[in-house]
C-alpha positions, 0 to 999 in steps of 0.5 A: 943821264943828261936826257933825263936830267933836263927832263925834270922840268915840267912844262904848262901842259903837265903843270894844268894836268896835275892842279886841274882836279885839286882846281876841280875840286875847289870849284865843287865846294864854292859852288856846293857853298853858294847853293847850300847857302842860297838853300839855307836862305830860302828855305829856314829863313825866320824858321819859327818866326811868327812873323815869317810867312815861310814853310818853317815860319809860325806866322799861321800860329799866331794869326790863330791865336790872334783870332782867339784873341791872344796876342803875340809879342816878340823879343829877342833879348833875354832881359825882355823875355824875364821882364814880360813874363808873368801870371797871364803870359805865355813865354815860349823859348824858341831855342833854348839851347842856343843859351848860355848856362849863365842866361838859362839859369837867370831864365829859369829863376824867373819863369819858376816865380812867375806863376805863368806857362813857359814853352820849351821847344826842342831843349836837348841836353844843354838846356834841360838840367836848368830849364826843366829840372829833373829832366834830361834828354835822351837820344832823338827819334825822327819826327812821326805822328804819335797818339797822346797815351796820357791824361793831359787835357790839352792832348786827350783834346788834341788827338794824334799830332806830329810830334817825335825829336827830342825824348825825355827822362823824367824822375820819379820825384819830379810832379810831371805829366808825360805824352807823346811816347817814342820808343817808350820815352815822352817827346811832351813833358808838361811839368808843375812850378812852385809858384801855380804856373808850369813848363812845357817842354816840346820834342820837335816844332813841327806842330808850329810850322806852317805847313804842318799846322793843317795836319792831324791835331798839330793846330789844337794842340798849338792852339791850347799850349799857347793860348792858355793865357792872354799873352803869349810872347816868343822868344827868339834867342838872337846871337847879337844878345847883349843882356848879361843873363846872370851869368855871374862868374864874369868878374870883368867890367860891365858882366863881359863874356868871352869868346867861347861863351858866345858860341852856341853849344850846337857849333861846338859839336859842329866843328867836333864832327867835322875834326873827326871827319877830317881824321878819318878823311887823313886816314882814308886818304893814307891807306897803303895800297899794298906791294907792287904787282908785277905785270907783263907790259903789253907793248915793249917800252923803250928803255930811254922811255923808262929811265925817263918815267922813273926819273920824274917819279923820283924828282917829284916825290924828291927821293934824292936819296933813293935816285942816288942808290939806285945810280951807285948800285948800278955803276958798282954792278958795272965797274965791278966785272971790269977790275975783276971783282965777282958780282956778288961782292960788288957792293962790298967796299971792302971789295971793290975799292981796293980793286979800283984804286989798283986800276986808278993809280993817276986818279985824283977823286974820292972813289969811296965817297963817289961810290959809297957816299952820302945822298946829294943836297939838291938836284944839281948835286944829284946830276954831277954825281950821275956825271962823274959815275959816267966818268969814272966808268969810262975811265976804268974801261979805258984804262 
């Protein structure tokens, strides 16, 4: 028993070899992070910007219709894109459901009045219900070439594009023009305002990019979509966006928001995803394994060697309670032959204890609670208990 009690302390080797994989593992999601984020920066860095030269940049875009002799301006705050829009302005909302509900509500009051062109890209469901009323988004497809199947000008003239993304469900009251059909559902939804402008909504940005600007008819459609006026302003909703938006229900000074308003509703269902990930993680990770195997060992072990191997399985799952049965068990199985008590009864208090106290008569110990007791508090009381078993055994052998 001393053998395998000074055998609990682990040294640094043992030490480095249990923390080396969680280490390992650590240094995989720091390195995973650095390069995600070196990706990230590089490659959607001002992703549909029209100032960007990037492969997500719109810069090819507007140099067009620059040509075409529309100019392009671009704001990122809410109270610049209600104050710009207009009869001859395009307005072009590059994230729509980056908005709160308060700023999408104020945006569509204003684009409905202004007898202008307002461009939706990509509006799922957060932002449809204000944005474009009578329309709500169904499940995305992936990004394909699609034919027109409508009468719209803009896509007749236009021909096959790179469309797909988000579809839509229109009404039957709502006066629309759909396009672009994906599984049956439009991915280019043009509707009529009230005031002689109208709302397009585009599935993907894809016609936008550029470099998919050059391919099929994405560049007439971009063109005619956002050429339609002399203006066309491009709305980048920025997270550092200070205007209050109409978000009406803030009675707090000065229109303040909370925290939760703050967050685009895409981070919301981020985080979502990664709970449920880190459940089903909980879930894989606890799976049982199933009953133990019993297998004929290959070479004959040492007895010390086991002992010693059950031992430290014991310590470091601190299964006191069960180092302690295991250590009764086996001295009541030994000390029951010696006082005369059949095998069968050993651990039988009723049994057993009458028997050791007729041998013990000079003893002053608690044989019931040595043999019989409660688990040990820590693991020196685990130690003394293995030691005062050893003594009692001797005890009774030499009585």
């Amino acid at each position: 028993m001393t053998a395998t009690g000074t055998s609990l302390s682990p040294g640094g080797r043992q030490v480095w070899a249990r923390a080396r994989g969680v280490l390992l593992v650590l240094a995989l999601v720091v390195v995973a992070g650095i390069a995600l984020a070196l990706a990230r920066s590089t490659e959607h860095h001002g992703r549909l910007d029209p100032r960007s030269a990037d492969r997500n940049g719109s810069r090819a875009v507007a140099e067009l219709l620059k040509d075409h002799g529309v100019s392009t301006r671009v704001v990122t705050s809410l109270d610049e894109a209600v104050a710009a829009a207009g009869p001859q302005v395009t307005l072009l909302v590059a994230g729509p459901d980056l908005l709160t509900d308060g700023r999408q509500t104020a945006l569509r009051e204003r684009t409905a009045t202004a007898g202008g062109r307002t461009v939706l890209v990509a509006p799922g469901w957060p932002s449809t219900a204000a944005l474009a009323p009578g329309v709500t988004a169904d499940f995305p497809s992936g990004s394909e070439v699609l034919e027109p199947g409508c009468t719209l000008p803009e896509a007749v003239r236009a021909g096959s594009v790179r469309l797909g993304g988000e579809r839509y469900e229109v009404g039957d009251a709502v006066d629309a023009e759909t396009c672009y059909a994906s599984d049956g559902l439009p991915t280019l939804v043009r509707l009529n305002d009230p005031a002689g402008g109208d709302t397009v909504l585009l599935g993907s940005p894809d016609i936008l990019f550029n470099h998919r600007l050059a391919e099929d008819g994405n560049a007439s459609l971009a063109l005619q979509l956002l050429g339609s006026r002399e203006h066309l302003v491009w709305y980048l909703p920025s997270p550092a966006d200070s205007s209050p938006g109409g978000d009406g229900d803030t009675d707090a000074p000065g229109g303040e928001q909370s925290f939760f308003d703050l967050i685009p509703s895409g981070w919301l269902w981020g985080a979502l995803q990664l709970v449920v990930a880190g459940v089903l993680a909980a879930i894989w990770r606890g799976r049982r394994l199933g009953p133990l195997v019993m297998e004929r060992l290959p070479v004959a072990i040492r007895a010390s060697e086991t002992t010693e191997g059950r031992a430290r399985l014991y310590h470091r799952a601190h299964a006191r309670d069960r180092a302690s049965a295991v250590l009764r068990s086996a001295a009541r199985t030994r000390l029951a032959p010696l006082v005369g008590v059949p095998t069968r009864q050993a651990h039988s208090a009723d049994a057993l204890l009458p028997a050791l106290s007729a041998r013990l008569v000079d003893s002053q110990r608690d044989v019931r609670e040595l043999l019989f007791g409660t688990t040990p508090a820590d693991d020196a009381e685990l130690v003394r208990l293995a030691d005062q078993l050893d003594a009692l055994e001797r005890e009774v052998r030499t009585s």
